[in-house]
N, C-alpha and C positions, 0 to 999 in steps of 0.2 A: 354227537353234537355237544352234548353235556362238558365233555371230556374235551374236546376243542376250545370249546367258551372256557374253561378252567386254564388250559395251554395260557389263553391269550391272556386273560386277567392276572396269570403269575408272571409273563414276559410284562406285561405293564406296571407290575410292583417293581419287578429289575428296573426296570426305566425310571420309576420317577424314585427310586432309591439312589442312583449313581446320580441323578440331578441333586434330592437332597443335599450330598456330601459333597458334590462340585461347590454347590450355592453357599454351603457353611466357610469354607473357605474363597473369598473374591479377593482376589488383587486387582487393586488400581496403580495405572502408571499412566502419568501426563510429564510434558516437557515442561511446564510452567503453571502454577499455580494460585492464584492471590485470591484465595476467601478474604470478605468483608462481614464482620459479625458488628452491629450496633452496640448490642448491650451485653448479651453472656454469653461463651463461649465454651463450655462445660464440658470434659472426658472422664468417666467413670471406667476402671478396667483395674485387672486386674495386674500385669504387666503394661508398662508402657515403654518404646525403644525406639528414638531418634539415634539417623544416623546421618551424618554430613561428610561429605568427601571436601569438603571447603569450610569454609567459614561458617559457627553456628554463632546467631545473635539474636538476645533478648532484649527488649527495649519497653521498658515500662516506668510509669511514672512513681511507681512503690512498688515492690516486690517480696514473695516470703516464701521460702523453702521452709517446710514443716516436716521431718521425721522423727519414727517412734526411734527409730537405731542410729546408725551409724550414716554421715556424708560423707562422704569421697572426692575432692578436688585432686586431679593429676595431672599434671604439664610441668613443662619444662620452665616456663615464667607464669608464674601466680599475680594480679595485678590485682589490689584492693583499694579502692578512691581516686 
């Protein structure tokens, strides 16, 4: 009986181990999306990567890109003012 109860409690460590590692990675995917944030809208990470198969656009009343290294601008027309 001992040895049964032990079976079962190590098949439920496998179970909620493979949920663990499911849940550490989640992907979201929606057709359309419009958050509204009031006042701050804050992302802390490590990597960050936008991807746009269309048009990407920033629209802000002041804006600042702040790095320790190197910017990268790459297109075929550069448009400033």
């Amino acid at each position: 009986m001992a040895s049964s109860f032990y079976g079962h409690c190590e098949s439920l460590s496998a179970v909620v181990r493979t949920c663990q590692t499911v849940m550490q990675r989640v992907t979201q995917r929606v057709k359309d999306s419009f958050p509204t944030v009031e006042r701050i809208d804050q992302t802390k990470a490590a990597v960050i990567s936008q991807t746009a198969s269309g048009r990407f656009s920033i629209n802000a009343g002041h804006a600042a890109i702040v790095a320790e290294d190197d910017v990268t601008i790459d297109g075929d027309k550069i448009h400033l003012g």
